[in-house]
C-alpha positions in Angstrom: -12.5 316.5 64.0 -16.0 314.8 64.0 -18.9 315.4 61.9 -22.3 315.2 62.2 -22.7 311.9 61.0 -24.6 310.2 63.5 -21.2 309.8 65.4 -19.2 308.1 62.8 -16.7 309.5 60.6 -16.5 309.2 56.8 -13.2 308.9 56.1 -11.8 309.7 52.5 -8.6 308.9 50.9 -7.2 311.2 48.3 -3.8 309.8 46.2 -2.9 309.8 42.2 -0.2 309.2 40.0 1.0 308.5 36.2 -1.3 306.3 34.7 0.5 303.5 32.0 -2.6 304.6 29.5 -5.0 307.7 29.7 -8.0 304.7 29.7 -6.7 302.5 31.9 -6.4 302.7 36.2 -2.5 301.4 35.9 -0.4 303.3 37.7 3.2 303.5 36.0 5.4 303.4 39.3 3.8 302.5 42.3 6.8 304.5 44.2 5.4 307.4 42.7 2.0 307.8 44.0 0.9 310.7 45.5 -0.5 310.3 48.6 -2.2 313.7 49.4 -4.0 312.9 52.6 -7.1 311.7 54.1 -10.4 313.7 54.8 -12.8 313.7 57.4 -15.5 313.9 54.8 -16.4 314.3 51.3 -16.2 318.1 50.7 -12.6 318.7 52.2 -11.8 315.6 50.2 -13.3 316.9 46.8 -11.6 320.5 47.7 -8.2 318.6 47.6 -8.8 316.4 44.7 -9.8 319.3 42.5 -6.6 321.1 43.7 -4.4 318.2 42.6 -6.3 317.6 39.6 -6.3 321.4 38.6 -2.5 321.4 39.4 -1.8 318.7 36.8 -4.2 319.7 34.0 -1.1 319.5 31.8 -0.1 315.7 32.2 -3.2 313.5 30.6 -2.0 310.7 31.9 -2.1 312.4 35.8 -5.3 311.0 37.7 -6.6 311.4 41.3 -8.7 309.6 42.9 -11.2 309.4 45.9 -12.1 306.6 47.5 -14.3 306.1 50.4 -12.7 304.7 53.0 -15.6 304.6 55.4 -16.9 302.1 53.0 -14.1 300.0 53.1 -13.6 299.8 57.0 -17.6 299.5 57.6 -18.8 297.8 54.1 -22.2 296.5 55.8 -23.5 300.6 56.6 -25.3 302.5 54.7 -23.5 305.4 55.4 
């Protein structure tokens, strides 16, 4: 599925898991993760984060994250 970005694709990662401390980006177990997918683009990432997020409300120490994986594969565009 492409998008109208000028041809490319803006790929997002969304994963989470225990944190070690609520202010820290440790994970606790590594094995754990939760990988929930990649995204074509921001909104359908966002729409999954905020599910995940929402769905684990109760666990402070529970974080997802996005990251930009466009940027990562293509770090000299300005896309």
């Amino acid at each position: 599925m492409a998008q109208d970005n000028g041809g490319k694709q803006l790929l997002h990662l969304v994963f989470g898991g225990e944190l070690e401390a609520i202010d820290s980006t440790t994970f606790r177990d590594l094995t754990k993760l939760d990988i929930v997918g990649i995204f074509p683009d921001y909104k359908s990432a966002h729409v999954a984060w905020k599910a995940k997020a929402q769905a684990t409300v109760d666990n402070a120490q529970m974080r997802y994250f996005i990251v930009h994986m466009h940027r990562l594969l293509d770090p000299d565009s300005a896309a």
